[in-house]
N, CA, C and O atoms as CSV, one atom per row, in Angstrom:
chain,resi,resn,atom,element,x,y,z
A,1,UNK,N,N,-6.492,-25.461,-1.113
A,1,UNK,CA,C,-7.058,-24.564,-2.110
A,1,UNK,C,C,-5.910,-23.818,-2.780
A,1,UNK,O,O,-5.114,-23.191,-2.081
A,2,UNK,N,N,-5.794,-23.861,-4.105
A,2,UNK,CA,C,-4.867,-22.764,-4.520
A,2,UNK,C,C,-4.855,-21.268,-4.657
A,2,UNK,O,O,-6.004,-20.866,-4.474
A,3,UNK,N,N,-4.334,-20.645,-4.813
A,3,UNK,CA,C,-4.059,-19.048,-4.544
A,3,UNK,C,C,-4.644,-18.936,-5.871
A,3,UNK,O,O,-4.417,-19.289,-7.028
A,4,UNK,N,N,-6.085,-17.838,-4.720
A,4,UNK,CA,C,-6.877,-17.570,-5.931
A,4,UNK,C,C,-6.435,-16.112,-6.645
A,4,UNK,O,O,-6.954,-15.495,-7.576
A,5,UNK,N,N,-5.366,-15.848,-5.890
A,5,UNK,CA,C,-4.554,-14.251,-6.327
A,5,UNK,C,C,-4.965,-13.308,-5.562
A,5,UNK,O,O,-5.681,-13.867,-4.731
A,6,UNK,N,N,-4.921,-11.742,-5.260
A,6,UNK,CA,C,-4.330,-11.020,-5.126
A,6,UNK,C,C,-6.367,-10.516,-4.802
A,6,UNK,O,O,-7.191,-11.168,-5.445
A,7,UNK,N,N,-6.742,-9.709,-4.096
A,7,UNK,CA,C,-8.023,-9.632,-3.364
A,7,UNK,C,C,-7.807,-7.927,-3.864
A,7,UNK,O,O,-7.435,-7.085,-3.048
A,8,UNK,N,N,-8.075,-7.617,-5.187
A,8,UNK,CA,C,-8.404,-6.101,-5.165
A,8,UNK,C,C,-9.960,-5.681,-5.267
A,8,UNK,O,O,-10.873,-5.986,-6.035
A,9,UNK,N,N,-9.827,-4.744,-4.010
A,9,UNK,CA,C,-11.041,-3.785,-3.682
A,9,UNK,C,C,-11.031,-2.996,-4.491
A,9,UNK,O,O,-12.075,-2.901,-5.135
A,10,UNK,N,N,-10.003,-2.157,-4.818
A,10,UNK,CA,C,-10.758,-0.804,-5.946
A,10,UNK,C,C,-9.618,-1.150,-6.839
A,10,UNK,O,O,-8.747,-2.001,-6.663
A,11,UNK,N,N,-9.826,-0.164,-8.025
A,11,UNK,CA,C,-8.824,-0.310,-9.573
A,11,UNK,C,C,-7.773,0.740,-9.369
A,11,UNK,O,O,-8.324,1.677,-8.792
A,12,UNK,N,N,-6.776,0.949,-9.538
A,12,UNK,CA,C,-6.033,1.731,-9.682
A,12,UNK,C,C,-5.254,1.989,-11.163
A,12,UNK,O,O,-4.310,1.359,-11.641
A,13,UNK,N,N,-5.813,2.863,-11.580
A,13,UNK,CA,C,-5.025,3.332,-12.505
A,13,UNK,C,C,-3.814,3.937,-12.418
A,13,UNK,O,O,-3.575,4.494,-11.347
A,14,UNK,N,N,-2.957,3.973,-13.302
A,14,UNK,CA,C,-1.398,4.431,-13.532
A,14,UNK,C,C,-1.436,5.575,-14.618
A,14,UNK,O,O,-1.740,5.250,-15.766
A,15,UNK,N,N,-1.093,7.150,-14.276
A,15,UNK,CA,C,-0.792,7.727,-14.990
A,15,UNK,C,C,0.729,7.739,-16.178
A,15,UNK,O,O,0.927,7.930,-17.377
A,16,UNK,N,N,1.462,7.437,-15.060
A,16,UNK,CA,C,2.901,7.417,-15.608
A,16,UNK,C,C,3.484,7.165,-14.287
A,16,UNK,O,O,2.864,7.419,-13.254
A,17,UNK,N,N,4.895,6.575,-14.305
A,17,UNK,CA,C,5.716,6.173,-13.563
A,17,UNK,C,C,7.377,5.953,-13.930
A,17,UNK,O,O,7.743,5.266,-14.884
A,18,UNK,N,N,8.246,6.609,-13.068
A,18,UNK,CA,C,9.782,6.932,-13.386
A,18,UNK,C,C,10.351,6.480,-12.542
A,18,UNK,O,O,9.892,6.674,-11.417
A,19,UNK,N,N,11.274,5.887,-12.644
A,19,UNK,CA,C,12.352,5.715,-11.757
A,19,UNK,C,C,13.609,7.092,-11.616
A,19,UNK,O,O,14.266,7.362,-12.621
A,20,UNK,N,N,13.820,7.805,-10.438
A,20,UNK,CA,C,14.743,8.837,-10.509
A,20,UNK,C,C,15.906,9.002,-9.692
A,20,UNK,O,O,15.683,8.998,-8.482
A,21,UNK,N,N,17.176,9.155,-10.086
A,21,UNK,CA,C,18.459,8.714,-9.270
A,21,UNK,C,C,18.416,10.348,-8.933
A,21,UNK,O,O,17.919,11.201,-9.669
A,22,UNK,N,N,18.992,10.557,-7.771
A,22,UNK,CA,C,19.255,11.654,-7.032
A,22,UNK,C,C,20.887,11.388,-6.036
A,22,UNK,O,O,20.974,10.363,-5.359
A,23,UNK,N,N,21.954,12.307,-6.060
A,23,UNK,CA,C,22.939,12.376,-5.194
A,23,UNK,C,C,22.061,12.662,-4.320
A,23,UNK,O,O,21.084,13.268,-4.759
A,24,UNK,N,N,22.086,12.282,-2.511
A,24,UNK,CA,C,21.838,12.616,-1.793
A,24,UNK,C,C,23.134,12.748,-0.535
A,24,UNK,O,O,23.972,11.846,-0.526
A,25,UNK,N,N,23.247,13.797,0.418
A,25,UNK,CA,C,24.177,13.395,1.661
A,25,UNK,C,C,23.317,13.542,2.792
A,25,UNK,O,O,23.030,14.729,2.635
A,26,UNK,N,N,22.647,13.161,3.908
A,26,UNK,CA,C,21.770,13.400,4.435
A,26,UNK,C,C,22.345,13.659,6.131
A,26,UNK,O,O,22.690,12.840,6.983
A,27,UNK,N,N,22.284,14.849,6.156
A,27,UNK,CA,C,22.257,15.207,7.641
A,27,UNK,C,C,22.268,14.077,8.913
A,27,UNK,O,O,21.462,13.164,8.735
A,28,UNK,N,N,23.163,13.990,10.333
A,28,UNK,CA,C,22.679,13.193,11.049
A,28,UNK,C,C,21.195,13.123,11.453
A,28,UNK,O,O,20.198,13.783,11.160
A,29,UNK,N,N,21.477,11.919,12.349
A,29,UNK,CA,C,19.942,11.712,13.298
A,29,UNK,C,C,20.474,11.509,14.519
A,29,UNK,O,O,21.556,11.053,14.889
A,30,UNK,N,N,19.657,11.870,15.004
A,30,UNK,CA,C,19.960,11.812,16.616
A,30,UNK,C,C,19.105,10.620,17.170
A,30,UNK,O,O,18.136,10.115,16.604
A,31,UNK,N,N,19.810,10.151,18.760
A,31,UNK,CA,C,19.531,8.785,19.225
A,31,UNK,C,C,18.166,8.633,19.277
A,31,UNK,O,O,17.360,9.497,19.622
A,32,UNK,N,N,17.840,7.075,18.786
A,32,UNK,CA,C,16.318,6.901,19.522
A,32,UNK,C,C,15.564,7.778,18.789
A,32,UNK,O,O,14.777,8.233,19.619
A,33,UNK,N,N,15.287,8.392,17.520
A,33,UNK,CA,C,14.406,9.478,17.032
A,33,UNK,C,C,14.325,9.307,15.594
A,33,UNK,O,O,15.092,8.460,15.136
A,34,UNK,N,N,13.671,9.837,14.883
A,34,UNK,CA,C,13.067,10.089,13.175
A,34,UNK,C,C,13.201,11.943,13.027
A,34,UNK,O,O,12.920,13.045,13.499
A,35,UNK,N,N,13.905,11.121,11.909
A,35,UNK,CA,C,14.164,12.820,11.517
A,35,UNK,C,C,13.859,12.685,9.655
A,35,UNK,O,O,14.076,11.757,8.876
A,36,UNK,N,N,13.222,14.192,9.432
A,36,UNK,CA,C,13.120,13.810,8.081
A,36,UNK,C,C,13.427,15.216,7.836
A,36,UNK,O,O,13.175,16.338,8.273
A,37,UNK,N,N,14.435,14.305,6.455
A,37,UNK,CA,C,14.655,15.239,5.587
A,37,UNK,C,C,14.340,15.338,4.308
A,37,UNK,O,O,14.152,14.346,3.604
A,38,UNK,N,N,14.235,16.802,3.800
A,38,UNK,CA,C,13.759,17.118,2.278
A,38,UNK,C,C,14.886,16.856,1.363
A,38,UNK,O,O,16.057,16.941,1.732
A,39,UNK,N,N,14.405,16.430,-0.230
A,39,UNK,CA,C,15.380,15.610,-0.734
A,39,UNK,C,C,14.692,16.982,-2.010
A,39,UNK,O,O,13.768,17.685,-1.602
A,40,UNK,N,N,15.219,17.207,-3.413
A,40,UNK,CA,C,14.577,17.965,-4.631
A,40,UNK,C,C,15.321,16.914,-5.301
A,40,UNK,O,O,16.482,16.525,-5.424
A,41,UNK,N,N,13.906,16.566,-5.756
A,41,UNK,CA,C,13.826,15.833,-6.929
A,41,UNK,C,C,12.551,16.557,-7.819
A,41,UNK,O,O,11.348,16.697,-7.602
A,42,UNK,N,N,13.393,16.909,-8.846
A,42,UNK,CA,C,12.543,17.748,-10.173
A,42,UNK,C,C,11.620,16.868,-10.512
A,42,UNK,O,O,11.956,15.698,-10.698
A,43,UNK,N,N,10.121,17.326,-10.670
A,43,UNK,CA,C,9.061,16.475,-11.430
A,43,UNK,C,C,8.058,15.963,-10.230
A,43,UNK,O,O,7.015,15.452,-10.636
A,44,UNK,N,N,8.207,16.021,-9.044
A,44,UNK,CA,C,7.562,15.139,-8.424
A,44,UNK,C,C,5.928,15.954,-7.551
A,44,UNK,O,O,6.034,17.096,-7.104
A,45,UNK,N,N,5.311,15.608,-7.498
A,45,UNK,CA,C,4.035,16.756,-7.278
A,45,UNK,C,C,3.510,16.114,-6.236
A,45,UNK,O,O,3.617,14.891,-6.146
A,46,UNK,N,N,2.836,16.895,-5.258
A,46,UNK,CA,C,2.056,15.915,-4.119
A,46,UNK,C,C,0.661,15.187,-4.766
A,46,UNK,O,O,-0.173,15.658,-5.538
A,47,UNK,N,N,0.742,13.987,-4.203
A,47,UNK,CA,C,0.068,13.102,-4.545
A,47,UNK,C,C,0.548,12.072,-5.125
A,47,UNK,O,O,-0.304,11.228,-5.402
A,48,UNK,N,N,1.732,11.800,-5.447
A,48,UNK,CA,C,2.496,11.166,-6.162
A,48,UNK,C,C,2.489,10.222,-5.054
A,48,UNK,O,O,2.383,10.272,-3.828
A,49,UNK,N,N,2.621,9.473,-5.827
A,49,UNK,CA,C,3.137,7.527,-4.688
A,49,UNK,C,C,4.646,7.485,-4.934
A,49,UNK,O,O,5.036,7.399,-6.099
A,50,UNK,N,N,5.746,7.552,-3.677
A,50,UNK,CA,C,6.945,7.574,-3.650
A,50,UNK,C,C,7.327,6.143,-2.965
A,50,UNK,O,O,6.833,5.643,-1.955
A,51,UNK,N,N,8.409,5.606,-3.859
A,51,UNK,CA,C,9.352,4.578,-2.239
A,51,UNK,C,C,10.569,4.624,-3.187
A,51,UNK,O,O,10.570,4.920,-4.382
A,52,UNK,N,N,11.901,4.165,-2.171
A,52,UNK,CA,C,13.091,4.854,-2.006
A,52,UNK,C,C,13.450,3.733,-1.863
A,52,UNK,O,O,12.803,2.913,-1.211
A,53,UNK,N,N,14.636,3.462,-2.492
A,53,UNK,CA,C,16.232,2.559,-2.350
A,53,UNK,C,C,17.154,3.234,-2.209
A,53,UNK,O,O,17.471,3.988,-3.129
A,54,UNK,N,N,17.970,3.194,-0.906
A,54,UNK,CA,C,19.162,3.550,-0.823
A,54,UNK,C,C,20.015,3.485,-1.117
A,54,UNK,O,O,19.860,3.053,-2.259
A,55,UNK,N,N,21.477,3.643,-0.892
A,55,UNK,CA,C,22.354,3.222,-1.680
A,55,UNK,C,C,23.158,2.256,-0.964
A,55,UNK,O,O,23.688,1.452,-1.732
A,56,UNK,N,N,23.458,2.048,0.442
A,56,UNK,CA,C,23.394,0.232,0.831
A,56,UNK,C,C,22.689,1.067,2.448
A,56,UNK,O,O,22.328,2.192,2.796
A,57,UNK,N,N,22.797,-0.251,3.019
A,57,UNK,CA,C,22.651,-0.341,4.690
A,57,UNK,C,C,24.178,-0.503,5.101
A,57,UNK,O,O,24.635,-1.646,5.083
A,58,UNK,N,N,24.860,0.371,5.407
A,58,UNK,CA,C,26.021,0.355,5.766
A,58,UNK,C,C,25.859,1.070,7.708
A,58,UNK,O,O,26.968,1.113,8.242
A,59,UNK,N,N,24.898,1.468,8.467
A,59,UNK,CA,C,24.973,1.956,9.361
A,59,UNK,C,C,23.237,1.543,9.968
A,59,UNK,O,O,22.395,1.039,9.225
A,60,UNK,N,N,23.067,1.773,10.953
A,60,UNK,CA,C,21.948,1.160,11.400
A,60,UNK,C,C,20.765,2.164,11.548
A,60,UNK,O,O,19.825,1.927,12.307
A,61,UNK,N,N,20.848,3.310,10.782
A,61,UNK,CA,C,19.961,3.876,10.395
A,61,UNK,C,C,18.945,3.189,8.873
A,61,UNK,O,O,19.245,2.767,7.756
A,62,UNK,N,N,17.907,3.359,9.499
A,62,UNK,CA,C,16.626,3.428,8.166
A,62,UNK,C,C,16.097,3.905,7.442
A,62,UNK,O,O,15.989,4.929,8.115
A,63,UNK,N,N,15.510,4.185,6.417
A,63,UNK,CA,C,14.266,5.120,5.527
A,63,UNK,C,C,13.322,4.356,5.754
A,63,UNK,O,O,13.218,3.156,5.504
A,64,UNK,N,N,12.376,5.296,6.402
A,64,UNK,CA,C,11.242,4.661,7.172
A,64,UNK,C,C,10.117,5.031,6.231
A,64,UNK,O,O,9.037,4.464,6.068
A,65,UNK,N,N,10.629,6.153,5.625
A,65,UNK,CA,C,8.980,6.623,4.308
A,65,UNK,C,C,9.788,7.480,3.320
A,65,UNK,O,O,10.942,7.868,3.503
A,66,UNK,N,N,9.093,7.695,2.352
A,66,UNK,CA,C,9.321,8.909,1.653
A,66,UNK,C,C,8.005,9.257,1.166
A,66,UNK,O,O,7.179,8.411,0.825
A,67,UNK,N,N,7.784,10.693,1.132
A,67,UNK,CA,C,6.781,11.322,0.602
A,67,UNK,C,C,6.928,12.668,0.346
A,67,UNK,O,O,7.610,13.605,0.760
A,68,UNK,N,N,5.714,12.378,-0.807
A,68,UNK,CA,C,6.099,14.188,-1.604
A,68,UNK,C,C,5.661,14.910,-0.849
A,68,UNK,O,O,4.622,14.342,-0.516
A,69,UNK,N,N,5.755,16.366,0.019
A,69,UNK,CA,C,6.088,16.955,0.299
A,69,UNK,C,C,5.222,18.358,-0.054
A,69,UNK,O,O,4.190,18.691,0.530
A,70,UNK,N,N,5.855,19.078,-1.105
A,70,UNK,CA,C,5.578,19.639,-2.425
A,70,UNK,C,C,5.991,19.596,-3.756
A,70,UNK,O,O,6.489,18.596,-4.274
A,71,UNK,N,N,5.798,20.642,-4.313
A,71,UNK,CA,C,6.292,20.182,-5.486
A,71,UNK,C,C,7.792,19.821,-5.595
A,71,UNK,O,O,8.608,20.064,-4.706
A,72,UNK,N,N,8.044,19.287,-6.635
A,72,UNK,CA,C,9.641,18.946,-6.223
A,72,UNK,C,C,10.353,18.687,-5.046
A,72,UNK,O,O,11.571,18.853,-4.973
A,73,UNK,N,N,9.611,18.262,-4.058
A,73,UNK,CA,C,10.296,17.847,-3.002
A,73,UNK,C,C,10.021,16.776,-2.069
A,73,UNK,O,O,9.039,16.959,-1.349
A,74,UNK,N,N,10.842,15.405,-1.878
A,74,UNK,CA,C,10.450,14.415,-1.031
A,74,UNK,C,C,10.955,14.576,0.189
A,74,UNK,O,O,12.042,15.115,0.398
A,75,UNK,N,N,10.072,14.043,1.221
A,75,UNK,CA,C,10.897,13.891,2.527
A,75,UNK,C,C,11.226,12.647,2.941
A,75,UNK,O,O,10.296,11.902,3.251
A,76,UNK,N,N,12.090,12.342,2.999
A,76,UNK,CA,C,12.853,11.236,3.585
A,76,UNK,C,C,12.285,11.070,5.052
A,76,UNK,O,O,11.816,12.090,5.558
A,77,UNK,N,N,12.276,10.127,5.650
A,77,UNK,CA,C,11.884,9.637,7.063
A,77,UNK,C,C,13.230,8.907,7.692
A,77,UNK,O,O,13.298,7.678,7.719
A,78,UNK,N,N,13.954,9.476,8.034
A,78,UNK,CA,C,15.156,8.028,8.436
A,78,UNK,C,C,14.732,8.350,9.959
A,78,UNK,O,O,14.239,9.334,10.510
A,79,UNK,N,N,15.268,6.702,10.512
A,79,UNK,CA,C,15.431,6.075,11.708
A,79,UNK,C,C,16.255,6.016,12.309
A,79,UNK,O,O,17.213,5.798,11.568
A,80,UNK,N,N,16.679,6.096,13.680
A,80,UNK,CA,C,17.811,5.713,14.575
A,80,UNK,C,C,17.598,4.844,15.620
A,80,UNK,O,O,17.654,5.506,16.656
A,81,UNK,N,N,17.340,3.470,15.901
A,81,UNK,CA,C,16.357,3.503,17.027
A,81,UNK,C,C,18.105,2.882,17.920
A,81,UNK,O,O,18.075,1.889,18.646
A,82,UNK,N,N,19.372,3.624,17.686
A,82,UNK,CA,C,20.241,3.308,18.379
A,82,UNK,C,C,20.647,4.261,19.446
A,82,UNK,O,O,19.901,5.236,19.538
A,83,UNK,N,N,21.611,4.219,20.244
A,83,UNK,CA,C,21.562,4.906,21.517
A,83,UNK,C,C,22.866,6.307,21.589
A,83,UNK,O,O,23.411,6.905,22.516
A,84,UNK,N,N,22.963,6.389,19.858
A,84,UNK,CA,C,24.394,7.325,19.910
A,84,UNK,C,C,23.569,8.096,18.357
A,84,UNK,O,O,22.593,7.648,17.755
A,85,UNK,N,N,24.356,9.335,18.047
A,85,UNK,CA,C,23.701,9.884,16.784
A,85,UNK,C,C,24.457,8.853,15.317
A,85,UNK,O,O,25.560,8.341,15.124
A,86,UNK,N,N,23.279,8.929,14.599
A,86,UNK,CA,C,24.535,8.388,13.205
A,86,UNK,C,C,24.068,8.651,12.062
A,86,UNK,O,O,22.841,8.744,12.055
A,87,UNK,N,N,24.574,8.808,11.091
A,87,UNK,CA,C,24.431,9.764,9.535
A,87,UNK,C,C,24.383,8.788,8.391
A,87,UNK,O,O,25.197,8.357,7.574
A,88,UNK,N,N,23.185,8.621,8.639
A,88,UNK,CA,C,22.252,7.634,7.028
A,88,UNK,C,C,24.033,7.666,5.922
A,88,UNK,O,O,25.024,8.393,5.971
A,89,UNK,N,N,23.692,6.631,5.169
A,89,UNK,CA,C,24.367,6.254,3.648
A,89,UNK,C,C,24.510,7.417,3.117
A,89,UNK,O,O,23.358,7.650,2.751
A,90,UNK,N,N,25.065,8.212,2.855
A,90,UNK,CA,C,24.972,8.901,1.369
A,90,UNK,C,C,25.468,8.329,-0.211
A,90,UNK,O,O,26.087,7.292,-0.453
A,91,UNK,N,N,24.925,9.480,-1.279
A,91,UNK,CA,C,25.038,8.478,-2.097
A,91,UNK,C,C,24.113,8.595,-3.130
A,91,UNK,O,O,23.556,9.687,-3.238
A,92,UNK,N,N,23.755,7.482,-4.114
A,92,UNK,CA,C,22.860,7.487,-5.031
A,92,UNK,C,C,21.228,7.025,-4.762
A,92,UNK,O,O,20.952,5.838,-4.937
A,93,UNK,N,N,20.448,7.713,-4.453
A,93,UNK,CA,C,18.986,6.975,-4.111
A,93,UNK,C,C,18.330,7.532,-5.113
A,93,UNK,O,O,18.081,8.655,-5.551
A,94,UNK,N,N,17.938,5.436,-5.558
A,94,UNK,CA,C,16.828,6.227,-6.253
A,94,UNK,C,C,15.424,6.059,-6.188
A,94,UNK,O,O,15.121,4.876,-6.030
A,95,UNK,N,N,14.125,7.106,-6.278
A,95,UNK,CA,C,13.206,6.888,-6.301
A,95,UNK,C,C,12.009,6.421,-7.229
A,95,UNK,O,O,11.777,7.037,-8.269
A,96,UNK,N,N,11.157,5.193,-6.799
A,96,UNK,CA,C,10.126,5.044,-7.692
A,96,UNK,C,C,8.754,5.827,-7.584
A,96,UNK,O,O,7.832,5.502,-6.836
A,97,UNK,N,N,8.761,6.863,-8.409
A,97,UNK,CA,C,7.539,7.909,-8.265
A,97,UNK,C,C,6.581,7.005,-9.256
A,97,UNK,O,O,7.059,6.435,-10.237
A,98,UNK,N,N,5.026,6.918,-8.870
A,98,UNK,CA,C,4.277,6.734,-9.374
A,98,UNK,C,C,3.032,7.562,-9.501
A,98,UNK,O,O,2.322,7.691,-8.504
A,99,UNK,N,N,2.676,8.180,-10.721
A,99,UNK,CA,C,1.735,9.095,-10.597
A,99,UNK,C,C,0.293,8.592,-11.296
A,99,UNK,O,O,0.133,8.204,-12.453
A,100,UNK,N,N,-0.885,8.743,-10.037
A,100,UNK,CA,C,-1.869,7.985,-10.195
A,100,UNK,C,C,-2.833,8.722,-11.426
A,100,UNK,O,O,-2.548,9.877,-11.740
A,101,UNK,N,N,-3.825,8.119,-12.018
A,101,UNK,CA,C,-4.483,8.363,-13.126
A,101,UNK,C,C,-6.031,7.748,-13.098
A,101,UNK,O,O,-6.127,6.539,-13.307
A,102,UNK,N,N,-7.329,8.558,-12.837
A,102,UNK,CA,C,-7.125,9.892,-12.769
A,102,UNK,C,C,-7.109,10.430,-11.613
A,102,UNK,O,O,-7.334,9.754,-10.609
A,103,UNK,N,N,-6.774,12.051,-11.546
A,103,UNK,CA,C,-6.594,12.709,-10.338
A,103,UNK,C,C,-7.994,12.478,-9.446
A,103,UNK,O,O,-9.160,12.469,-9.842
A,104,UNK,N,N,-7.487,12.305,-8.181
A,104,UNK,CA,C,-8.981,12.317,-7.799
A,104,UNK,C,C,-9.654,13.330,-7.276
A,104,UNK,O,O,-8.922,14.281,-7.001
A,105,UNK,N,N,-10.743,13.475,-7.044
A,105,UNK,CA,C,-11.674,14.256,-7.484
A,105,UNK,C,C,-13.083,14.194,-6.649
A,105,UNK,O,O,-13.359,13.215,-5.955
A,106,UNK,N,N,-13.942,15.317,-6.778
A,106,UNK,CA,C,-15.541,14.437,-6.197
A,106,UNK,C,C,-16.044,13.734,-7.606
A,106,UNK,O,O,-16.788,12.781,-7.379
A,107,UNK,N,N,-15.912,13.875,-8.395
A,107,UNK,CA,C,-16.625,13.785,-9.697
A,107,UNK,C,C,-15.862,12.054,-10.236
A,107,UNK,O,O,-16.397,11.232,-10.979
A,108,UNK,N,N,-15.034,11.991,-9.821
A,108,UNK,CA,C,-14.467,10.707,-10.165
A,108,UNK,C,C,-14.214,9.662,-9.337
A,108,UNK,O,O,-13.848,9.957,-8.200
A,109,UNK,N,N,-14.299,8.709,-9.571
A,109,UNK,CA,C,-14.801,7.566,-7.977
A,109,UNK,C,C,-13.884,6.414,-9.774
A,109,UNK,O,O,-14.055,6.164,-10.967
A,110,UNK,N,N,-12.859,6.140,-8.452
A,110,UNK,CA,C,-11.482,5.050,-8.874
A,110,UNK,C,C,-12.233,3.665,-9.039
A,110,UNK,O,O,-13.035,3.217,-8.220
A,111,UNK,N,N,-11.845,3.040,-10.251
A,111,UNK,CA,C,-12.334,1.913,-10.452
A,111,UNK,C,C,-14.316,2.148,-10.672
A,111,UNK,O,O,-15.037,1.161,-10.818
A,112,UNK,N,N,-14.751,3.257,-10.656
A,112,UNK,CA,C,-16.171,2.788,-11.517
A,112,UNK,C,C,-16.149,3.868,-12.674
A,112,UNK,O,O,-16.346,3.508,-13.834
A,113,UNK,N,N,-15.965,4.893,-12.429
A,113,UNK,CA,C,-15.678,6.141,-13.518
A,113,UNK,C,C,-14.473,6.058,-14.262
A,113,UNK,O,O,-13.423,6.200,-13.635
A,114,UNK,N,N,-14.432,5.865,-15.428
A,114,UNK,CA,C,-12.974,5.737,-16.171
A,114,UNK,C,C,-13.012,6.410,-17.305
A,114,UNK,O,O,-13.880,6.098,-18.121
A,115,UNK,N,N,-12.084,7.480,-17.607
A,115,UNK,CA,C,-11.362,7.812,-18.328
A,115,UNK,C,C,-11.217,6.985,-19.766
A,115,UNK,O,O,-10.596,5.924,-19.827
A,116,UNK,N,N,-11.880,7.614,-20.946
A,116,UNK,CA,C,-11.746,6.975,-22.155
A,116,UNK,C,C,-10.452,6.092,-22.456
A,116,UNK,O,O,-10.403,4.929,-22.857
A,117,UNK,N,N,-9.341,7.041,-22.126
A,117,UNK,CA,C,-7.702,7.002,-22.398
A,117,UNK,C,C,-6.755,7.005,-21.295
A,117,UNK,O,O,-5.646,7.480,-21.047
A,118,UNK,N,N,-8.004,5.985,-20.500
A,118,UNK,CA,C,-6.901,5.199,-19.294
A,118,UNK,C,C,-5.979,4.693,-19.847
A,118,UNK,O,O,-6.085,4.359,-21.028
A,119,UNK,N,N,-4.707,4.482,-19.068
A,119,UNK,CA,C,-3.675,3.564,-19.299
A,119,UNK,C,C,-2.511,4.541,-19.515
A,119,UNK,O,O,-2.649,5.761,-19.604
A,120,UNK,N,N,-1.354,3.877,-19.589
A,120,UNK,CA,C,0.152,4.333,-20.056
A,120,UNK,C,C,-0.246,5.244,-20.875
A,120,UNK,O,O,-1.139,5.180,-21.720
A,121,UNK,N,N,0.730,6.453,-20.490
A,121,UNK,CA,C,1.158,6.990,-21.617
A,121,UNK,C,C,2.063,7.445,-21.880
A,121,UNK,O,O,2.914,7.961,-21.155
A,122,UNK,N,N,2.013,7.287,-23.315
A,122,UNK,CA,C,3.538,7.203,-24.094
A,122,UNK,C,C,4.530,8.473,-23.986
A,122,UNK,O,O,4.258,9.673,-23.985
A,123,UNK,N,N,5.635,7.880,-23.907
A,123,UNK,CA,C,7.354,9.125,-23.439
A,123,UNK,C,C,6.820,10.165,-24.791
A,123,UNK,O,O,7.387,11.242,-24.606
A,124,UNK,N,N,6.180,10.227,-25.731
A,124,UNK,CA,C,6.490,10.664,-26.724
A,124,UNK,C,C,5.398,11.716,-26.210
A,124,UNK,O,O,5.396,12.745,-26.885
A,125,UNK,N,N,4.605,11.690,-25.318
A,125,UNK,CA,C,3.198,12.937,-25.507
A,125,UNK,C,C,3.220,13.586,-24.308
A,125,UNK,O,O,2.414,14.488,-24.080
């Protein structure tokens, strides 16, 4: 049988979406543990859909999540699952924030209630 594609349950709309470079230097981690740290990145609001590229894998620490936080602020999730402390990449990370459209709500139910002026919108408004 060929791939009948991609099995979506509900619709998701896209308010807007940025890609954002941030210097980061990030504190150690200690052995065997998750430690997260807060990152400020201007613009970003809870509820926002975050994921993170580092700037390489140079040490055997991970970014296990990122999420907003509050306003302007992500938390990083890094990993150690090694047996000595060691201090994530620093560097340029950048994040893909995606901000969903519309907010949800009781009054709005995703994928059956839609918004006249779903869709992108333009850098200009």
């Amino acid at each position: 049988m060929a791939n009948p594609g991609p099995n979506i349950v509900a619709e998701s709309l896209t308010r807007g979406q940025a890609v954002v470079s941030v210097s980061f230097t990030a504190a150690s981690v200690a052995a065997a543990t998750c430690a997260d740290q807060p990152v400020t990145v201007n613009g970003v609001a809870v509820g926002d859909a975050v994921s993170v590229s580092p700037p390489a894998f140079a040490t055997a620490v991970a970014v296990a999540s990122a999420t907003v936080t509050a306003a302007n602020t992500i938390s990083l999730r890094f990993v150690n699952p090694t047996a000595g402390a060691l201090v994530p990449t620093a560097g340029t990370y950048l994040f893909n924030i995606t901000r969903p459209y519309p907010a949800a709500s009781s009054v709005t139910d995703f994928g059956v209630t839609k918004p006249l002026n779903a869709g992108a919108i333009p850098l200009s408004s």
